[in-house]
Biopython code that builds the backbone (N, CA, C, O; Angstrom):
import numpy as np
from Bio.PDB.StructureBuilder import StructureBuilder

atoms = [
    (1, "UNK", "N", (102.876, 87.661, 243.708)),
    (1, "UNK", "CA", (103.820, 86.572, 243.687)),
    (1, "UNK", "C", (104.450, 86.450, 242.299)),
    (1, "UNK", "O", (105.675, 86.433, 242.176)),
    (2, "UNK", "N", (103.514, 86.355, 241.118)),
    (2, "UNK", "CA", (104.358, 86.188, 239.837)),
    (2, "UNK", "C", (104.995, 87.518, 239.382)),
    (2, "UNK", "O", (105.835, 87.291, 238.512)),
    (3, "UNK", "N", (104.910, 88.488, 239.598)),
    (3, "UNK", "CA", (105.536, 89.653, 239.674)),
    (3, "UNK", "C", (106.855, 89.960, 240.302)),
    (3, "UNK", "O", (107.695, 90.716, 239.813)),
    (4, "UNK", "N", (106.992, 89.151, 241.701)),
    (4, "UNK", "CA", (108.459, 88.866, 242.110)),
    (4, "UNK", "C", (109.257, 87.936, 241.249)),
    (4, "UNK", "O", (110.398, 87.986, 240.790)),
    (5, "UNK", "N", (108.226, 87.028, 241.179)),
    (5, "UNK", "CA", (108.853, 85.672, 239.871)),
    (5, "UNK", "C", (109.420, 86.004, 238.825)),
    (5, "UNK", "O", (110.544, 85.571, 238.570)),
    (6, "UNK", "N", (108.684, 86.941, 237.899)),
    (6, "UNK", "CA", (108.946, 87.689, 236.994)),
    (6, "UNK", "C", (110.469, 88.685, 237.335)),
    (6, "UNK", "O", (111.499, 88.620, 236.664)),
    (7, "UNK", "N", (110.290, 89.397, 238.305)),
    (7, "UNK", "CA", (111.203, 90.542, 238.415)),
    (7, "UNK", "C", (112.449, 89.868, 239.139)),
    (7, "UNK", "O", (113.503, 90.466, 239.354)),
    (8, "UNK", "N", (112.202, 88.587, 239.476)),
    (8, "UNK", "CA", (114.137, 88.115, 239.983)),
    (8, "UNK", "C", (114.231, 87.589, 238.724)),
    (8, "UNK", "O", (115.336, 87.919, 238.293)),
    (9, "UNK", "N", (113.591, 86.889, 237.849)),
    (9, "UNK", "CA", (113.625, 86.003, 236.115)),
    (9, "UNK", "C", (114.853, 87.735, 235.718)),
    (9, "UNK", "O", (116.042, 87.703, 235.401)),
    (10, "UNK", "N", (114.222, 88.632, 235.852)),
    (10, "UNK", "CA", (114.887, 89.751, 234.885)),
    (10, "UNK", "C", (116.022, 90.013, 235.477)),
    (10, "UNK", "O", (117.122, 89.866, 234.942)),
    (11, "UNK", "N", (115.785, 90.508, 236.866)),
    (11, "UNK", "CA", (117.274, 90.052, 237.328)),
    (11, "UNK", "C", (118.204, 88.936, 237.536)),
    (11, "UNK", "O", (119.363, 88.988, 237.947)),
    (12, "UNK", "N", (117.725, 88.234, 237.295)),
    (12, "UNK", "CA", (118.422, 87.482, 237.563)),
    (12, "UNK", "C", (119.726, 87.461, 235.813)),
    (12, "UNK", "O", (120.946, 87.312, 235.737)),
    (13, "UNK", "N", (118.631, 87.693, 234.707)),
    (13, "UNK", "CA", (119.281, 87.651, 233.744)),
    (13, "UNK", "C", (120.577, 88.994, 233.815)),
    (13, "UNK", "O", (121.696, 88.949, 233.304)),
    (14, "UNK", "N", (119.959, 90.129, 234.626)),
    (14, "UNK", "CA", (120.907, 91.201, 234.799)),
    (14, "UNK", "C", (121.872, 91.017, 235.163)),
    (14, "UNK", "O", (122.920, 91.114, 234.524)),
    (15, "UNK", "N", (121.698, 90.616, 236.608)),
    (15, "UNK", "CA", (122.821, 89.829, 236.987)),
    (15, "UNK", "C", (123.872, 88.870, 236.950)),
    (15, "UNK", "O", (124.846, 88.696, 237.682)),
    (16, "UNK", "N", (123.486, 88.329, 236.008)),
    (16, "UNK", "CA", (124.319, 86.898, 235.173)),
    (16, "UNK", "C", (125.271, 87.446, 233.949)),
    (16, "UNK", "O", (126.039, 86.658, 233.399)),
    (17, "UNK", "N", (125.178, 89.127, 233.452)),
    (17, "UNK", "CA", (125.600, 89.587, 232.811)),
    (17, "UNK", "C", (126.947, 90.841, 233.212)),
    (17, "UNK", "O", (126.948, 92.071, 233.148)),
    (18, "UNK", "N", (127.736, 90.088, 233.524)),
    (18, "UNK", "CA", (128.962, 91.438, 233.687)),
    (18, "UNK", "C", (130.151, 91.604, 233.139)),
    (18, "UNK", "O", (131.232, 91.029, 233.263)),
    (19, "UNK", "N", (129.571, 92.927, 232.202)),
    (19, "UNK", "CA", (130.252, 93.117, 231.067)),
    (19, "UNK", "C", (131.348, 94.474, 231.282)),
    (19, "UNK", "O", (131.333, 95.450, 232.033)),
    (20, "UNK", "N", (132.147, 94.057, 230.372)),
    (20, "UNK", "CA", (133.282, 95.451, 230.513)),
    (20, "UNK", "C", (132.923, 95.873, 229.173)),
    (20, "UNK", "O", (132.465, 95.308, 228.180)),
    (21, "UNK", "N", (133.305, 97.127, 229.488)),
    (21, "UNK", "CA", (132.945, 97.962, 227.809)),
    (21, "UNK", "C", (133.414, 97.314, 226.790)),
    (21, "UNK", "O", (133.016, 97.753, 225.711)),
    (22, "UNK", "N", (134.528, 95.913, 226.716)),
    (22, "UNK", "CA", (134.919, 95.371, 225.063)),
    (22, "UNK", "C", (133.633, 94.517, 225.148)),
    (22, "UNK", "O", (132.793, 94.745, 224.277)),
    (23, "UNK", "N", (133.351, 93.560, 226.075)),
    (23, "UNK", "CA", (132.076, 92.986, 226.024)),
    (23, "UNK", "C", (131.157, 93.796, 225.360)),
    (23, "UNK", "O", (130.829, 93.434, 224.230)),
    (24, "UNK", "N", (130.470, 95.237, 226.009)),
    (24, "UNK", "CA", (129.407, 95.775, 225.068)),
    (24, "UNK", "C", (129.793, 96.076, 223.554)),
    (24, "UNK", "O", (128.902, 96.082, 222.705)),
    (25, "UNK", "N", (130.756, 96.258, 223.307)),
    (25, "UNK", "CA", (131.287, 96.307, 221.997)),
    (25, "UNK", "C", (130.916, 95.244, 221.122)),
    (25, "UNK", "O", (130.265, 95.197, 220.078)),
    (26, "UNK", "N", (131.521, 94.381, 221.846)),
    (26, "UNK", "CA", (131.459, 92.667, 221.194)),
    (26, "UNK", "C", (129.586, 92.412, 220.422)),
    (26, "UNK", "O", (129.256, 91.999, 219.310)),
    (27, "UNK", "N", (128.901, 92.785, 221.375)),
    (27, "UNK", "CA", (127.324, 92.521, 221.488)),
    (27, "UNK", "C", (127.006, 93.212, 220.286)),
    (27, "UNK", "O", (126.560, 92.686, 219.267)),
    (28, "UNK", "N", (127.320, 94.708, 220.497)),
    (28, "UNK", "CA", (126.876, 95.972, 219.539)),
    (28, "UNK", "C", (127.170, 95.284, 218.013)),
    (28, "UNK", "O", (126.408, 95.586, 217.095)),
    (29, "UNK", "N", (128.282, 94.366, 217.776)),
    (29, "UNK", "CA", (128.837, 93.866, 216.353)),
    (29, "UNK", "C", (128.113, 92.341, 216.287)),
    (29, "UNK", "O", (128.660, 91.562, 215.506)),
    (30, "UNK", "N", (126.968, 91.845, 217.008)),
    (30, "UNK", "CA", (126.321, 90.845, 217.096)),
    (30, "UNK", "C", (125.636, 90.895, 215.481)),
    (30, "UNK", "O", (125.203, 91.951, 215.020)),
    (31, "UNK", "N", (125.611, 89.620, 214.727)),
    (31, "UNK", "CA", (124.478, 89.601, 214.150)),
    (31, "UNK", "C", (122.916, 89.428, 214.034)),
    (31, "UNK", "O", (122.238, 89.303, 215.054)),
    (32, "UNK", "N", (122.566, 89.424, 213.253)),
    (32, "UNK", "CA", (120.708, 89.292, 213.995)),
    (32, "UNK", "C", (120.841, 87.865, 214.432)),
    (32, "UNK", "O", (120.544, 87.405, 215.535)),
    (33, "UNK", "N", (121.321, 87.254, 213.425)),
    (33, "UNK", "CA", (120.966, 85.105, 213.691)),
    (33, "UNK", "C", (122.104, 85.133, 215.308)),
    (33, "UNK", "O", (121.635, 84.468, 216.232)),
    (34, "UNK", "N", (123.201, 85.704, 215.541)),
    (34, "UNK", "CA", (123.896, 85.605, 216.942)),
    (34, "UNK", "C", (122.567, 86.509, 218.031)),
    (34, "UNK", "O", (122.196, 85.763, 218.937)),
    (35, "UNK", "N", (122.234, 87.172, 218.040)),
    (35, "UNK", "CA", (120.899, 87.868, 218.797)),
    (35, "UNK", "C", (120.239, 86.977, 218.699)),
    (35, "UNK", "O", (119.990, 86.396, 219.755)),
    (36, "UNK", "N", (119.644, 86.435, 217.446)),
    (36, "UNK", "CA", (118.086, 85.331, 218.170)),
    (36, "UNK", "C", (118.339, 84.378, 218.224)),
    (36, "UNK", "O", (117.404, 83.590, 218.085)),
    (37, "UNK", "N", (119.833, 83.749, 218.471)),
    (37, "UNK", "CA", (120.133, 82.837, 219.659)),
    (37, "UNK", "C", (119.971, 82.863, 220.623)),
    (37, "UNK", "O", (119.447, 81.962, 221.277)),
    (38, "UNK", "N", (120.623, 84.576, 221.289)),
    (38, "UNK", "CA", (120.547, 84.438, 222.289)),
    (38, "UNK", "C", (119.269, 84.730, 222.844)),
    (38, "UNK", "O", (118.939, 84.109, 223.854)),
    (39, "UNK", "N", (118.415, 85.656, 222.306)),
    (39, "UNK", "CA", (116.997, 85.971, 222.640)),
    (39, "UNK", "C", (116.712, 84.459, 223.104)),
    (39, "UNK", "O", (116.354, 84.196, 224.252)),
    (40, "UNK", "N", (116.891, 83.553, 222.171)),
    (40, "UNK", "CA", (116.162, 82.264, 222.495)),
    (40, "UNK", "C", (116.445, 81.178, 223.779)),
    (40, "UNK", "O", (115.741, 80.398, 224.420)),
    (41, "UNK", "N", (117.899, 81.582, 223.785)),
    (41, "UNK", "CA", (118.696, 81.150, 225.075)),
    (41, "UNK", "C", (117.932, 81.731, 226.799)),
    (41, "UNK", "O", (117.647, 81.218, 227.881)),
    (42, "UNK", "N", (117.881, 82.917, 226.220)),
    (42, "UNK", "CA", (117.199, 83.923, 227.674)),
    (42, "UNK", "C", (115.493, 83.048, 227.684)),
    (42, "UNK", "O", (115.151, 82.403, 228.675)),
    (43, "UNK", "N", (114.826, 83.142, 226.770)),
    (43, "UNK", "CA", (113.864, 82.524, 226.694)),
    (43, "UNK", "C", (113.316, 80.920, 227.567)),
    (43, "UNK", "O", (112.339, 80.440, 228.142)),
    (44, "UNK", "N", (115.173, 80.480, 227.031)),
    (44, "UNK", "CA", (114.600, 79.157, 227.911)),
    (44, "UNK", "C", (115.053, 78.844, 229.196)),
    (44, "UNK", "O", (114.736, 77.929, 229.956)),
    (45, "UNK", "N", (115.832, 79.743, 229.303)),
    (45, "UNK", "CA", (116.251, 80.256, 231.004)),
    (45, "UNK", "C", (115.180, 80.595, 231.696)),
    (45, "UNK", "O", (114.716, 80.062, 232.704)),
    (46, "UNK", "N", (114.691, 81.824, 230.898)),
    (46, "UNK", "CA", (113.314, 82.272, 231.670)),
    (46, "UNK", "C", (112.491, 80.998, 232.124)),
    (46, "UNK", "O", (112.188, 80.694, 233.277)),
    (47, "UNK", "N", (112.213, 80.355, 231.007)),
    (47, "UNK", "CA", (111.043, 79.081, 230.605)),
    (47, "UNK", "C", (111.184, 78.195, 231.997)),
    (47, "UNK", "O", (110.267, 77.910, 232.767)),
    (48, "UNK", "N", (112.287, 77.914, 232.087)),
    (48, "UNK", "CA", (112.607, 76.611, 232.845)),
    (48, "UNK", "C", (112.768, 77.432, 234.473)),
    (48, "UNK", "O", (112.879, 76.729, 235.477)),
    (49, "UNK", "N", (112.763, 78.854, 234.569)),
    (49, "UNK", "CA", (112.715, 79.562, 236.474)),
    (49, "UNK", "C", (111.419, 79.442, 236.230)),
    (49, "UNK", "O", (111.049, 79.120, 237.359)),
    (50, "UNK", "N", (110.617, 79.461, 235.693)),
    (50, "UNK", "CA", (109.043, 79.674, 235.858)),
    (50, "UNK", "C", (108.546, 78.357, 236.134)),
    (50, "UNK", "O", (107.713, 78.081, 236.997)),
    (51, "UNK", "N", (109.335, 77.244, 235.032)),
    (51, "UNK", "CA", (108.879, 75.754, 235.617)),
    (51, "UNK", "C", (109.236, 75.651, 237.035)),
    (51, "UNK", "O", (108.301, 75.503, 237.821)),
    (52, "UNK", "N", (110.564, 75.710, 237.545)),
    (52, "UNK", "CA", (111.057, 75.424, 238.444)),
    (52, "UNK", "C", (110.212, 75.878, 239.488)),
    (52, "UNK", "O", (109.757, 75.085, 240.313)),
    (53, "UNK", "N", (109.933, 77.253, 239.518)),
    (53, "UNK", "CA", (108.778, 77.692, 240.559)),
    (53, "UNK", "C", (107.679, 77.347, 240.883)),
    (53, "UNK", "O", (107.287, 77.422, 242.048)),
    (54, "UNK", "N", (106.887, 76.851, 239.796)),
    (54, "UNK", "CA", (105.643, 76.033, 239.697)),
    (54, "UNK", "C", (105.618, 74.998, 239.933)),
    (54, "UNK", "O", (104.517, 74.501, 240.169)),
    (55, "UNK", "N", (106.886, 74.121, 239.987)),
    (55, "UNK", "CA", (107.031, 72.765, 240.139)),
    (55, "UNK", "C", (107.459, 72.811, 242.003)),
    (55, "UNK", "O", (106.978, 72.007, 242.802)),
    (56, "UNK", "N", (108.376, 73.856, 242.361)),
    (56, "UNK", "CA", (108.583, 73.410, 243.554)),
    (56, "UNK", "C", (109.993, 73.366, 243.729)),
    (56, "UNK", "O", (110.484, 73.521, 244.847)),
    (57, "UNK", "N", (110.933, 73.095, 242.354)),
    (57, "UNK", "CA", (111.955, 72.193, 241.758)),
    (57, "UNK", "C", (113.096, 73.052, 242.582)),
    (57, "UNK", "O", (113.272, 74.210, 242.203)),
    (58, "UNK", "N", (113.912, 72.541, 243.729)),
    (58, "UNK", "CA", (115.072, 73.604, 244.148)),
    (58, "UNK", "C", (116.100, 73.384, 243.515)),
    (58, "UNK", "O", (116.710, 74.331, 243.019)),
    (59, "UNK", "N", (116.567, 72.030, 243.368)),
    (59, "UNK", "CA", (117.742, 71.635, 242.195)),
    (59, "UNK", "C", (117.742, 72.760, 240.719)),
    (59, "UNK", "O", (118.743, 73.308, 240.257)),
    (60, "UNK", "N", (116.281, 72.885, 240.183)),
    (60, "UNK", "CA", (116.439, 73.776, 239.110)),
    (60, "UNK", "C", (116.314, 75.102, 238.965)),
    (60, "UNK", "O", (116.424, 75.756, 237.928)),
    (61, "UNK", "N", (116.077, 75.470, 240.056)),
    (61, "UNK", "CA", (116.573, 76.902, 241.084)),
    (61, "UNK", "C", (118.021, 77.042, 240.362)),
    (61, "UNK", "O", (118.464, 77.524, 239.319)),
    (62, "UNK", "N", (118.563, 76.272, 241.629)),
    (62, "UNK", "CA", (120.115, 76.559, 241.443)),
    (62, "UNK", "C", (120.955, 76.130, 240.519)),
    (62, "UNK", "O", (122.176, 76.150, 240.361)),
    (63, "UNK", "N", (120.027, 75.735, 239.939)),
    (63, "UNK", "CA", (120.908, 75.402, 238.424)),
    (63, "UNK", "C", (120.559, 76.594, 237.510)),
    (63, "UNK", "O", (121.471, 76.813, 236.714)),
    (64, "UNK", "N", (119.436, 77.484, 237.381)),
    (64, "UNK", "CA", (119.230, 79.075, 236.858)),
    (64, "UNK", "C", (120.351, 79.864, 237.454)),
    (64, "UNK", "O", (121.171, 80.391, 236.702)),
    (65, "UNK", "N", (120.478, 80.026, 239.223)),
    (65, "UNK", "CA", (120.533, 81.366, 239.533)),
    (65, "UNK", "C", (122.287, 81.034, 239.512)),
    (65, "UNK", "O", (122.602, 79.849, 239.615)),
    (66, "UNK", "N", (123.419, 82.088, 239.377)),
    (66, "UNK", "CA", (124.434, 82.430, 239.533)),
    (66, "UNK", "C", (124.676, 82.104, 241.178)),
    (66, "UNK", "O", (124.175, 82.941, 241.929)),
    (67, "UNK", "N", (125.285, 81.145, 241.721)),
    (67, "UNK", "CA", (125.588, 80.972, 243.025)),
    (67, "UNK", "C", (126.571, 81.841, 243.383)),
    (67, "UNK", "O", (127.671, 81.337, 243.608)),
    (68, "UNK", "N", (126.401, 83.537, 243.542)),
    (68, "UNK", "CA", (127.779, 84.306, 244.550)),
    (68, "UNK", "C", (127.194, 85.116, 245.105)),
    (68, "UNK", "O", (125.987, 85.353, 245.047)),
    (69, "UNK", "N", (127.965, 85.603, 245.678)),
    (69, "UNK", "CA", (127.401, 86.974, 246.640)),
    (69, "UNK", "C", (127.586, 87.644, 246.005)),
    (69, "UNK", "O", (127.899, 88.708, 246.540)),
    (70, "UNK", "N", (127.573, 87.662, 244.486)),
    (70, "UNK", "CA", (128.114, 89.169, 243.954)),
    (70, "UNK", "C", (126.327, 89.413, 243.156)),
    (70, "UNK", "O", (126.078, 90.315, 242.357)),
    (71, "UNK", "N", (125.456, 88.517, 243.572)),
    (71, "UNK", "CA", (124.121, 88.592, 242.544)),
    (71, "UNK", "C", (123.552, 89.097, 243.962)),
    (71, "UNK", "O", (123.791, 88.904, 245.155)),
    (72, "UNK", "N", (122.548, 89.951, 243.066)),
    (72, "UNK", "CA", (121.612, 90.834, 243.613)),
    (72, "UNK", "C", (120.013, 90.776, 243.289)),
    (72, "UNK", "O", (119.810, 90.974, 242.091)),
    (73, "UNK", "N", (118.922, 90.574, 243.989)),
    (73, "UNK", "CA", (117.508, 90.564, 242.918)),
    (73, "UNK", "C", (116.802, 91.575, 243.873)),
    (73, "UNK", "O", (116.421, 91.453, 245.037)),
    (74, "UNK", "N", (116.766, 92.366, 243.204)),
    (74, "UNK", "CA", (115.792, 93.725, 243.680)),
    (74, "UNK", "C", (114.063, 93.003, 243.157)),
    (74, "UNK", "O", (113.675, 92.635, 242.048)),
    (75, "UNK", "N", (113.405, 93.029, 244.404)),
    (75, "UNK", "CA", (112.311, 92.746, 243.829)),
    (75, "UNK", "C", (110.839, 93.984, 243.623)),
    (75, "UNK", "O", (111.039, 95.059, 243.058)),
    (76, "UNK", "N", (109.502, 93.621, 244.147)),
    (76, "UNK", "CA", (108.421, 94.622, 243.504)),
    (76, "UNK", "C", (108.474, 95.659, 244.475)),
    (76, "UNK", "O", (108.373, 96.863, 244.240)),
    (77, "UNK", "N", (108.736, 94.798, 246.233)),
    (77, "UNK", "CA", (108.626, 96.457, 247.123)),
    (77, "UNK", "C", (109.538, 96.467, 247.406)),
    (77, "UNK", "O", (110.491, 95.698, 247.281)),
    (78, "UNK", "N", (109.257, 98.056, 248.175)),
    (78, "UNK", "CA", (110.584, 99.017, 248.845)),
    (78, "UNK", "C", (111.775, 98.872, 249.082)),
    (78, "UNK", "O", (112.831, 99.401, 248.734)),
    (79, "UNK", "N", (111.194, 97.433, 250.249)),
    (79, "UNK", "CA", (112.399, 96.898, 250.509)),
    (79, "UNK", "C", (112.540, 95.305, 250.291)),
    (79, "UNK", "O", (112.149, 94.572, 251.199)),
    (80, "UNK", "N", (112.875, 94.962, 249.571)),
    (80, "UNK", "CA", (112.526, 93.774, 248.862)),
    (80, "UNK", "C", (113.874, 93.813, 247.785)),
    (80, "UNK", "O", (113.822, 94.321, 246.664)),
    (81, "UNK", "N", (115.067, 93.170, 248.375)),
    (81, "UNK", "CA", (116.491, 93.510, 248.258)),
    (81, "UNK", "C", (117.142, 92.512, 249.119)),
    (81, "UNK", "O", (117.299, 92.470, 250.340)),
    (82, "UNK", "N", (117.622, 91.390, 247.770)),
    (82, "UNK", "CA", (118.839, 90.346, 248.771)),
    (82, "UNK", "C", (119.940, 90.350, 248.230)),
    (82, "UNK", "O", (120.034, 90.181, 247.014)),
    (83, "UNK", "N", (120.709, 90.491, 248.798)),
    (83, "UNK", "CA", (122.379, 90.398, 248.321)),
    (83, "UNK", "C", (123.239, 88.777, 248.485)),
    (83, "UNK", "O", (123.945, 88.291, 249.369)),
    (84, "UNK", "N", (122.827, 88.373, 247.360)),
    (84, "UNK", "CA", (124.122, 86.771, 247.573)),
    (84, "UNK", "C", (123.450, 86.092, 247.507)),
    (84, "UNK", "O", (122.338, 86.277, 248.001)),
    (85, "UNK", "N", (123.790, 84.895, 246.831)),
    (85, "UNK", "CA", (122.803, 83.454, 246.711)),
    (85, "UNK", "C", (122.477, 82.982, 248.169)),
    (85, "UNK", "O", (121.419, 82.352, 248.143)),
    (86, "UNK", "N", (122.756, 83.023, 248.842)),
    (86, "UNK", "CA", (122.210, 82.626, 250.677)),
    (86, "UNK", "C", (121.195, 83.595, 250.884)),
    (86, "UNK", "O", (120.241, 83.341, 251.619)),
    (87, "UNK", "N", (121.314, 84.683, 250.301)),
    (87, "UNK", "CA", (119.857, 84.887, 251.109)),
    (87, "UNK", "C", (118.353, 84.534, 249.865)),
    (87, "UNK", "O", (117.205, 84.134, 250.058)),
    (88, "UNK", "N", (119.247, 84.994, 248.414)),
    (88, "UNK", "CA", (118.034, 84.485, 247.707)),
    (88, "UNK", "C", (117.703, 83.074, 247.647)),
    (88, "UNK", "O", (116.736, 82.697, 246.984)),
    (89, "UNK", "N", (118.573, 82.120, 248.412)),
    (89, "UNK", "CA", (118.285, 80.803, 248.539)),
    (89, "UNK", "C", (117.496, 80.547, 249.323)),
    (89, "UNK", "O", (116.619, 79.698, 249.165)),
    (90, "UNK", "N", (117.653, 81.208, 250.279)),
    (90, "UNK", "CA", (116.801, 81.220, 251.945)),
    (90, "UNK", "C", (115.010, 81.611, 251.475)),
    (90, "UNK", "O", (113.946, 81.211, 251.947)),
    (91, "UNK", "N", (115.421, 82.814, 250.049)),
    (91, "UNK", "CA", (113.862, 83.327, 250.244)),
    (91, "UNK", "C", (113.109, 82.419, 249.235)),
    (91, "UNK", "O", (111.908, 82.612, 249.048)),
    (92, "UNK", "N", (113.749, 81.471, 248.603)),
    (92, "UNK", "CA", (113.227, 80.456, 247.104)),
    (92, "UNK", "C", (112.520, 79.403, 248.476)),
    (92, "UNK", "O", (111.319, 79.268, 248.712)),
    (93, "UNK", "N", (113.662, 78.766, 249.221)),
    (93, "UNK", "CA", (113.315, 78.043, 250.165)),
    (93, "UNK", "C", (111.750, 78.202, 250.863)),
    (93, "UNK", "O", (110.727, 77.518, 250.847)),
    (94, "UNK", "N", (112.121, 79.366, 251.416)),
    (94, "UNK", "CA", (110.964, 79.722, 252.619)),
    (94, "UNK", "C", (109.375, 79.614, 251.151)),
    (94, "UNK", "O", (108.364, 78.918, 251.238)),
    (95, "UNK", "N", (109.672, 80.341, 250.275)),
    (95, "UNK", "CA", (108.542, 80.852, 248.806)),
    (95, "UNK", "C", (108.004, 78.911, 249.015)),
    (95, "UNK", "O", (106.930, 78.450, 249.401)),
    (96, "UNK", "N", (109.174, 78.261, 248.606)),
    (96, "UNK", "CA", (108.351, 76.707, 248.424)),
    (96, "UNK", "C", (107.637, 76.351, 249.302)),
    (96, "UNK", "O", (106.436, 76.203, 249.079)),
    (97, "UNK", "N", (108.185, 76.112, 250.560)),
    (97, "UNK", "CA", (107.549, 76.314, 252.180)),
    (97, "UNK", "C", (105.739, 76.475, 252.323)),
    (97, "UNK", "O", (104.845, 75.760, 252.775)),
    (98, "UNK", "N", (105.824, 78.111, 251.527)),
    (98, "UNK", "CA", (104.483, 78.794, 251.852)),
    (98, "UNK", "C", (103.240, 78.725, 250.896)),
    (98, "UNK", "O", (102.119, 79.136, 251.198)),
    (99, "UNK", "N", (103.618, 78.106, 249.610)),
    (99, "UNK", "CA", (102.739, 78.178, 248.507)),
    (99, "UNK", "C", (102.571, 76.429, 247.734)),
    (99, "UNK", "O", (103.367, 75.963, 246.919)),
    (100, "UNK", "N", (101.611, 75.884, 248.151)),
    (100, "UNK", "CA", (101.024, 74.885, 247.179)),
    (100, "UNK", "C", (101.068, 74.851, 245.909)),
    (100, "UNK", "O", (101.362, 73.787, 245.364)),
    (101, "UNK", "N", (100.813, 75.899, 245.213)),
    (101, "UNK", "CA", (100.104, 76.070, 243.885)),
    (101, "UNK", "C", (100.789, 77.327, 243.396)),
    (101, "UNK", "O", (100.744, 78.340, 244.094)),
    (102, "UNK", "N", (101.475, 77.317, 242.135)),
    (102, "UNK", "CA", (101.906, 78.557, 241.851)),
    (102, "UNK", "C", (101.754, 78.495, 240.560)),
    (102, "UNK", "O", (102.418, 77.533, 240.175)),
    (103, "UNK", "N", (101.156, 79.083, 239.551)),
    (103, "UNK", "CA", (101.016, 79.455, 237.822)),
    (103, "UNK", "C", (101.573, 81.286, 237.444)),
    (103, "UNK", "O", (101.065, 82.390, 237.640)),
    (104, "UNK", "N", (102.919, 80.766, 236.797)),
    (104, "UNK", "CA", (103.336, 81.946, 236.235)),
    (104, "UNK", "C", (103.074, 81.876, 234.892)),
    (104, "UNK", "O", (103.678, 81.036, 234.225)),
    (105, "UNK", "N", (102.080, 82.795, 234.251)),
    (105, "UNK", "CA", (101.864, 82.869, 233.121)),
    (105, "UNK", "C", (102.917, 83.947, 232.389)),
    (105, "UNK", "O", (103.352, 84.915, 233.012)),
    (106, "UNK", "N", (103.234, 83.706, 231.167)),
    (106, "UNK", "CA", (104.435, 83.926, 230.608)),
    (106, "UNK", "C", (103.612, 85.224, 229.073)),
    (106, "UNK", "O", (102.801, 84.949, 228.190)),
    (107, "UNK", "N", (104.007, 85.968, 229.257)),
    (107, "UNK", "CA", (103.710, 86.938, 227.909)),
    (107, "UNK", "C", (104.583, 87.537, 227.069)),
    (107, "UNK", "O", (105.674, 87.819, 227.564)),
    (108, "UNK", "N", (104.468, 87.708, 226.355)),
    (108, "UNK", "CA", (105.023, 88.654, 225.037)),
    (108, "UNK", "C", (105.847, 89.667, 225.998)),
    (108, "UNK", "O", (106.477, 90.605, 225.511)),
]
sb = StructureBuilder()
sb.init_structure("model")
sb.init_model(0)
sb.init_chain("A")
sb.init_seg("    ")
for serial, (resi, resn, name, xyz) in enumerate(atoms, 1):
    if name == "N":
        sb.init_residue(resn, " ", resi, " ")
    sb.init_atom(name, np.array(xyz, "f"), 0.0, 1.0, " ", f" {name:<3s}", serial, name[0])
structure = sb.get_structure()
């Protein structure tokens, strides 16, 4: 379970990112203090899908995830692949549904 948690958290950040090559440019000329902003920014994005999951919280779901059909979260198996906020909404939904108790521990 925290392994899917984990692996839509990363996609999800993937996905929230679509860049055209001046964009990667832009990044590449980042300074360190503009980087550990944003490091810190991703951080509390992460911070607050992990609360949200543990809490139950669907409002702070959808206030993380990118609401379009153009987001994708590949998760741990095979086939474990939703295309568009409706279906990853459907599977956050059903996840609250099935689990009481959820602790995502957070590491380095």
């Amino acid at each position: 379970m925290s392994i899917f948690l984990l692996s839509s958290a990363f996609f999800l950040v993937v996905s929230c990112t679509n860049q055209e090559n001046t964009q990667v440019v832009q990044v590449l000329k980042k300074t360190d203090t503009e980087i550990k902003q944003e490091k810190l920014l991703i951080s509390q994005i992460l911070d607050n899908l992990a609360a949200a999951n543990e809490s139950g919280n669907f409002e702070m779901i959808k206030n993380t995830w990118l609401q379009s059909e153009d987001v994708l979260l590949i998760g741990t198996e095979n086939d474990e692949k939703l295309e568009g906020w409706e279906e990853i909404k459907a599977a956050v939904k059903k996840q609250f549904s099935s689990f009481n108790e959820t602790l995502i521990s957070i590491t380095d």
